[in-house]
N, C-alpha and C positions, 0 to 999 in steps of 0.2 A: 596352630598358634605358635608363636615366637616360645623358644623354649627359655632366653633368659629374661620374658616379663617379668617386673614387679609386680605381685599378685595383690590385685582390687580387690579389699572386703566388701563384703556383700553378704545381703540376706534374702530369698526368696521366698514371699508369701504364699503359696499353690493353695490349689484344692481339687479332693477327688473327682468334681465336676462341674460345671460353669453353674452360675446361679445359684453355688453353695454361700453367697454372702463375702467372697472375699474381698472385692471392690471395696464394699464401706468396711470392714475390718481395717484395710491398706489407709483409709482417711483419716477416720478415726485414729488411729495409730498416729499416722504422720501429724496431724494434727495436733495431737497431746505430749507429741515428744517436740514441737515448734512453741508450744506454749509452757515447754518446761527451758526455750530457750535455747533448744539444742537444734542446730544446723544438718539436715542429715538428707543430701540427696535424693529422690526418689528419681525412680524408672517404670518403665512397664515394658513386658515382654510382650513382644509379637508384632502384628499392625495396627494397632488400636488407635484411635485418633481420640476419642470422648474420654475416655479414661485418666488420661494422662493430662486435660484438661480440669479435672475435679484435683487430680494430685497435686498441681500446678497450687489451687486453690487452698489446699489443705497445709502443705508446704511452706507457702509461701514462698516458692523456689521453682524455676521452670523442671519439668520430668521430661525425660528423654525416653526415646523405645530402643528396644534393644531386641531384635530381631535375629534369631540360630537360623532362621529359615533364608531369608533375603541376606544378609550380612554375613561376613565371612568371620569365623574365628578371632581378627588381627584386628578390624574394625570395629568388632565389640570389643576387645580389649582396650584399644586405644578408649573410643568413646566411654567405656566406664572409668577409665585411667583418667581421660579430662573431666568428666563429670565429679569424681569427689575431690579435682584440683590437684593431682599429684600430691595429697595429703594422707599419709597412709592410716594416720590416728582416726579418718571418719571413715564407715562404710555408705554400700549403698543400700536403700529399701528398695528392691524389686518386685510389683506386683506380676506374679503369672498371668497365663492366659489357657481357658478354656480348663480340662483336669490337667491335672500335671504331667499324665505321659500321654495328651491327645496331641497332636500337631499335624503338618499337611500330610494331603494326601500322597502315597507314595513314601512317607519317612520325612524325620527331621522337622525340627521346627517347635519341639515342643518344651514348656516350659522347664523340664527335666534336663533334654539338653543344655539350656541355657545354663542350669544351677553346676552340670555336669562339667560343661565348660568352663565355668569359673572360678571352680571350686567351693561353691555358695551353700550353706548348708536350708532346706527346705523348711519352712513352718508351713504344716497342713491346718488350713482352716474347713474344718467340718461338720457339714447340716448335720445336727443329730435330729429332727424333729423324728419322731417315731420309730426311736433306734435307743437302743440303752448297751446291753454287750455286741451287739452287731456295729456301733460306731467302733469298739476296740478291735475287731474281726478287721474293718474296713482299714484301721489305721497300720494294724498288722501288716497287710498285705501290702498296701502302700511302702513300706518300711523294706519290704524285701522285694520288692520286685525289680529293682535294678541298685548292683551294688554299688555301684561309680555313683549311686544320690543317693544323698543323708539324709533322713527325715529328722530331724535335729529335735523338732517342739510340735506342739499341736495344740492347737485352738479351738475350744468346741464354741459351736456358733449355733443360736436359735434355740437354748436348751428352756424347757417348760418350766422346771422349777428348782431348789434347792435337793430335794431327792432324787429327780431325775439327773441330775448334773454329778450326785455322789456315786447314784447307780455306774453311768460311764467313767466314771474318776476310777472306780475299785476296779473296773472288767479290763482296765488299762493298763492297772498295776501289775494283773497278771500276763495279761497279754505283751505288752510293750514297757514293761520296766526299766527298759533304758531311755523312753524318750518321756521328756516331763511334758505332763499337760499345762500348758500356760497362762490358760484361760478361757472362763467358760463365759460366754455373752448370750443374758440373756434375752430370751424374745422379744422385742418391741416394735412399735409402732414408728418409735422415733429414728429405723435405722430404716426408712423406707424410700429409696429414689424414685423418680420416675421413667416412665421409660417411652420409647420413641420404637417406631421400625427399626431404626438401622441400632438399637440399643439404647442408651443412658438419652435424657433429654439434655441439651448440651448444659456444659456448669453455668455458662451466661446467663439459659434461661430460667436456670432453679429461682424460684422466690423469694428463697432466705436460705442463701447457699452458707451465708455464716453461722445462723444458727441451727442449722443441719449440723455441720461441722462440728464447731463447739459443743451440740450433746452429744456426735458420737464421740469427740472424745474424753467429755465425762465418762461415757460410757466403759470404754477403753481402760480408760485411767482406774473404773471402781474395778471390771472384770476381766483383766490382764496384768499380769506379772513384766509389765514395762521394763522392771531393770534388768532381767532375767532373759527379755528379748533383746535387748540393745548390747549382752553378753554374748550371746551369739552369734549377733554381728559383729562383735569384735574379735571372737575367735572360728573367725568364716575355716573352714578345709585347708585352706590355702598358705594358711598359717603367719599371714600378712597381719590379725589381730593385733593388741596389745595387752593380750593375757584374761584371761578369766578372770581374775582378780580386782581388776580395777573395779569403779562404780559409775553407776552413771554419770556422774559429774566428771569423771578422769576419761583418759584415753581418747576410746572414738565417741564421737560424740559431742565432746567436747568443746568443739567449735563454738562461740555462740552467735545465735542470728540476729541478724539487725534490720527484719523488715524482709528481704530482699539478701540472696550471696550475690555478694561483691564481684563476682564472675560475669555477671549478668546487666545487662542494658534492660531498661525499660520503654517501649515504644508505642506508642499511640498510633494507634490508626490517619489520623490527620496527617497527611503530607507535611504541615505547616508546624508539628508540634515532633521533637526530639526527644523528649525526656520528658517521666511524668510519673509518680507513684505507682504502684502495681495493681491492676487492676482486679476487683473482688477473685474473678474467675484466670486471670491472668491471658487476658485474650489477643495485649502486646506484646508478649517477652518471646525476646531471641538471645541468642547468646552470643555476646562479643566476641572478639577474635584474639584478642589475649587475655590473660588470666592473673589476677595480682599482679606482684613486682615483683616475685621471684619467679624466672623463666625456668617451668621445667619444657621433658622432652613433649608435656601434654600442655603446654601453654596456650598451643594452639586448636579450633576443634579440629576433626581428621574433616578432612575432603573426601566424600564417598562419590560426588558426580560434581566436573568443572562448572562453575557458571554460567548462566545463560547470558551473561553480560556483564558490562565493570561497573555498573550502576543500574540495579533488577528491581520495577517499581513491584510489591506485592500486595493483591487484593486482600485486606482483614478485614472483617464486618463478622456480622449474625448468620450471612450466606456464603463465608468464604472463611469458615473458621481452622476448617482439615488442615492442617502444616507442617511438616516433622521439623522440629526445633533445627536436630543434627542436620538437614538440608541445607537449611539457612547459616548458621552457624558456622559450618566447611563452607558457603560460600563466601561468607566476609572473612574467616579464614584466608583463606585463594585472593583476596585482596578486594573483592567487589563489595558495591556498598548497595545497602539495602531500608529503602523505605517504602513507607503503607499508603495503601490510600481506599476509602471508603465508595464502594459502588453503591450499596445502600445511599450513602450520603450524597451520592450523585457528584461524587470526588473524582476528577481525572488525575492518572498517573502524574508524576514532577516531570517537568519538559524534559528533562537535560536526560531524562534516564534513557537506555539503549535496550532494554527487555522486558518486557512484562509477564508476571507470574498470575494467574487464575488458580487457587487452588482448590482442594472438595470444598463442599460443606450442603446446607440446605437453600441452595435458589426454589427447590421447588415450593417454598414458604414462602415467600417473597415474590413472585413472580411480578404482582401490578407494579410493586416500586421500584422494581430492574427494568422493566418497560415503558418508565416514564422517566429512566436516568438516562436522557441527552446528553448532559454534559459528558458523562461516561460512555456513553454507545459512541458518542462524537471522537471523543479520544481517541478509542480504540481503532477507531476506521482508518483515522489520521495517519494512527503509528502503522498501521499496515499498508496503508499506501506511502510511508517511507521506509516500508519492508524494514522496520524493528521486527525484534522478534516478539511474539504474545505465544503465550504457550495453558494450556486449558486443561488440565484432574480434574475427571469426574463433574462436578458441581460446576469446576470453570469449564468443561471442555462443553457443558449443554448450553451454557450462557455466550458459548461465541458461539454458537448455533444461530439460526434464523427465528427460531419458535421454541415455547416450550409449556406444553400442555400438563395444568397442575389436575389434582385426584378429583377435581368437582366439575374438571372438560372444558376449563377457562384459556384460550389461547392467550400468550401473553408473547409480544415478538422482545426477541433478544437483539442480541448486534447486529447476524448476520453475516459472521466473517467465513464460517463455514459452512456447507451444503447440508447441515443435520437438523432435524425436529427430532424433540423428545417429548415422550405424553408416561405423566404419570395414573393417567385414566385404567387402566387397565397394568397391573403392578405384577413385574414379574421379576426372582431377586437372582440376583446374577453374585455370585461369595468364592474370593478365594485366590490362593495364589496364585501370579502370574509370572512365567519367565518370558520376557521377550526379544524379540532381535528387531533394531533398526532397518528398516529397507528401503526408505530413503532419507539420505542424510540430512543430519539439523542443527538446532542450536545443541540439542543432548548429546550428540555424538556424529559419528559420520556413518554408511552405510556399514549395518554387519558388528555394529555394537551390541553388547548384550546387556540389561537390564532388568531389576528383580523389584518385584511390587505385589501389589493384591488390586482385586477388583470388588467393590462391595454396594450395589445400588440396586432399587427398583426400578430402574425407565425402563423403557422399549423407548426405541428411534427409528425414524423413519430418514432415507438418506437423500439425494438426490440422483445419486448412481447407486443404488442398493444400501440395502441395511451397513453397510458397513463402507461403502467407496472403494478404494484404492486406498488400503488400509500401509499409512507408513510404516507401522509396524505388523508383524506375525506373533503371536502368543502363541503358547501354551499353557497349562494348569502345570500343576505340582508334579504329578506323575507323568508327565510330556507327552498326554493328552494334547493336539494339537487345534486350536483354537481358529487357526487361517488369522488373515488379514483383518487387520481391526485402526483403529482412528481416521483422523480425515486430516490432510494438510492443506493449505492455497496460501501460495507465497511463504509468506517470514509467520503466518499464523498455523498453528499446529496444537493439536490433541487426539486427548482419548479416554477412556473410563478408568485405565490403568493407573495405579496412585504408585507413583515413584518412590523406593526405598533406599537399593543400593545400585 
C-alpha cells in the first residue's frame, strides 16, 4: 500500500466464527446509529453479495465490499478513502466474514487481514450460549493471536440471562482487562433472519425488513454501549480519528443523514425511470461518479476493470440482484453510463446502449417468468446478432444458456445464446475463490489477462461440447489448484459461473 495515504477510520465487527450472530449485530447497529441521524458508511468484507444488501437497508446508504483476498492493498484503500468521501471526521462500519482469522484457501483473505491492512481496530461479537469463563478464554486468545490486530471491544451475543451475562463480564475482567465489553445482547426471537442455500434470503424478500431492523436496533440501542463503539471508530490504529474525547454528536459521525448520502444516485430498475427514492432493501443504488462539490483525490470511484461499453444496459430484478456496487461505480467512473432494465418485467435493454450486463442472482426461482419473457429473450438475440457485447455471472451466464432445470425437474428454455443447460435437479455446490486468466479475448480484456473473483452455486450444466466447452477462461481456486477451462463464449456473447471482483 501507498506509504503516504491518508489513513481511512474504520471499525471492524468480526467474530470467532460464522453464524456467531454478527450479520444482525452489524444491522442493528447501523441502524440505530442512522436513526440517531448519523451518516456512517457501512462495508462488508470479502465476496458477499446478500449481506451488503440488508446493510444497504439498515443504513440507508449503499455498502460496498472490500475484499484482502481479490483486491489489492491500493484498491481497498482508494475504495474505502471514496466510500466515507475524503471526510476524515466519519469512519467506516465494516462487517467481517466467516471468523476473523479464517480466509482462502492457501492464506490471505481474511477478515483480520483487512483490519490489519487498514489499521481498523476489531469488535468481537461472541456466541456465548453455553459458555460463561470459556467465552473470556475465547476472547483471550482471539486478542493475542496476531499482534498487527487489535481486538479493541467485544460484544457478547445470545447471552441467557442477567447472571449469565455478569458471570462472562467478571471472567473478562480477569482475563482481558484491557479490552471493554460493550455489550451484552440478549437472546431473542426477534433477532432471527432467514436463510436460503446460498445463505441470508435476499433483504427484497424479508416481509418486514423494517420492522426487523427497527427492533434490532432497539435492541442495540438498550444492550450496547453505542457511544463507546462509535469512539473507537473514531480513534481506529491509524490514528486518522478525532480523539477519544469527542461524543457522539461531534467528530466522526457527525455527518447527518438525509434519507440517502448525497454521493449516491438512486436508480430504478425501469429503463424509463432515473431517479426515484430508495428502495426498502435498496435494490437501485449505484454510485455516481463524482462526489459532492468539493473535488478530492477520491471524488471519483477507482476503476478496478474498464467497461464493457460507453453505455452498459444492466439486468436488476429479484433474479439478477448479485452486483458489486464498486463495479459499476468505476464504471461510470471511466465515463460509461449505466442503466437497468427488468427481465422479470419482460424489460428489453435501452436501444442506444452498446453492452449488456447479466449479473448473479436467483433465475433458478423464477424460471416460468424468464421463459415467457419475449420481449427480453427477443432483445437479447437482437443485440447479438449485431455482436453487442452481453456478458452472463453466474445467475446471468445460465439465463443466456438454452435451458434451465429448476430443483422440482421443470425445464424452462432461456435465450439460447449459449450451448449450456443447467439443472438444479440434482444440487451439487461448487464455493470459492477463483483466479483466472483470459484465453480468449473480449469485452473484459484481451487474451492473458488476469482476473480475481469467487464462484458460489448449486447447478451442474450440461454443455454442448462438454461440461464446460472451450472454456474462454482457465481458473484456478486459491491455492492454484488448477481448475482447466471453464465458460462458454459465441460471438460478442460471453460467460461463466465466475462472479467478477477485481
Amino acid at each position: 500500500m501507498r506509504a503516504d495515504r491518508i489513513p481511512v477510520p474504520g471499525l471492524l465487527i468480526a467474530a470467532p466464527a460464522s453464524n456467531s450472530g454478527k450479520t444482525v449485530v452489524t444491522l442493528g447497529i447501523l441502524r440505530a446509529l442512522a436513526n440517531r441521524g448519523l451518516s456512517i458508511p457501512a462495508a462488508k468484507a470479502g465476496p458477499d453479495y446478500i449481506d451488503p444488501a440488508f446493510q444497504q437497508a439498515a443504513s440507508r446508504a449503499p455498502c460496498l465490499n472490500l475484499d484482502p483476498w481479490a483486491m489489492g492493498a491500493d484498491a481497498i484503500y482508494d475504495l474505502a478513502r471514496w466510500h466515507v468521501g475524503g471526510d476524515e471526521r466519519r469512519f467506516l462500519l465494516c462487517e467481517g466474514v466467516m471468523g476473523l482469522f479464517d480466509g482462502a484457501a492457501g492464506g490471505g483473505g481474511s477478515s483480520a487481514d483487512l483490519a490489519a491492512m487498514m489499521g481498523w481496530p476489531v469488535v468481537l461479537v461472541v456466541d456465548v450460549r453455553g459458555q460463561a469463563a470459556s467465552a473470556a478464554a475465547v476472547i483471550a486468545g482471539f486478542s493475542r493471536f496476531r499482534p498487527d490486530v487489535q481486538v479493541a471491544g467485544v460484544i457478547l451475543n445470545r447471552v441467557g440471562s442477567d447472571r449469565h451475562k455478569q458471570l462472562i463480564i467478571d471472567a473478562c475482567a480477569q482475563a482481558v482487562p484491557d479490552i471493554p465489553v460493550l455489550g451484552a445482547v440478549m437472546r431473542s426471537d426477534d433477532l432471527v433472519l432467514p436463510e436460503r442455500h446460498l445463505g441470508l434470503v435476499q433483504a427484497g424478500e424479508h416481509p418486514a425488513l423494517e420492522t426487523f431492523l427497527d427492533r434490532a436496533a432497539q435492541i442495540m440501542e438498550r444492550d450496547i454501549d453505542l457511544d463507546a463503539l462509535i469512539k473507537l471508530g473514531k480513534t481506529a490504529e491509524s490514528g486518522a480519528g478525532a480523539g477519544a474525547g469527542a461524543g457522539a454528536g461531534e467528530g466522526v459521525g457527525a455527518t447527518r443523514a438525509s434519507g440517502v448520502d448525497d454521493r449516491f444516485d438512486v436508480v430504478l430498475a425501469s429503463p424509463g425511470k432515473t431517479t426515484a427514492p430508495p428502495q426498502p432493501f435498496g435494490a437501485g443504488i449505484i454510485a455516481r461518479a463524482a462526489t459532492r462539490d468539493a473535488m478530492t483525490p477520491q471524488a471519483k470511484a477507482p476503476v478496478t476493470i474498464a467497461p464493457l461499453g460507453h453505455h452498459i444496459a444492466v439486468a436488476r430484478d429479484a433474479a439478477f440482484a448479485f452486483c458489486y456496487v464498486h463495479l459499476l461505480a468505476g464504471w461510470q467512473a471511466a465515463g460509461a453510463k449505466i442503466s437497468f432494465f427488468s427481465p422479470l418485467a419482460d424489460e428489453a435493454p435501452l436501444a442506444d446502449c452498446d453492452a449488456i450486463y447479466l449479473p448473479g442472482g436467483y433465475p433458478e426461482l423464477h424460471g416460468a417468468v424468464l421463459a415467457a419473457a419475449d420481449n427480453f429473450r427477443a432483445a437479447l438475440q437482437d443485440a447479438a446478432r449485431r455482436q453487442i457485447p452481453v456478458y452472463g455471472e453466474c445467475g446471468g451466464y445460465m439465463v443466456l444458456g438454452t435451458h434451465l432445470i429448476d430443483a422440482d425437474g421443470i425445464r424452462h428454455a432461456m435465450t439460447g445464446l449459449l450451448p449450456l443447460e443447467t439443472s438444479f435437479l440434482h444440487r451439487k455446490l461448487h464455493l470459492g475463490y477463483r483466479q483466472v486468466e483470459i484465453r480468449h479475448s473480449c469485452k473484459l480484456g484481451p487474451a492473458g489477462t488476469h482476473l480475481r473473483g469467487h464462484e458460489f452455486h448449486y447447478a451442474s450444466t450440461v454443455c454442448a461440447d462438454g461440461p464446460d466447452g472451450d472454456g474462454w477462461l482457465s481458473a484456478q481456486t486459491a491455492d492454484g489448484r488448477d481448475l482447466g477451462a471453464c465458460g462458454l463464449l459465441n460471438g460478442s456473447v460471453f460467460g461463466s459461473f465466475f462472479h467478477l471482483i477485481c
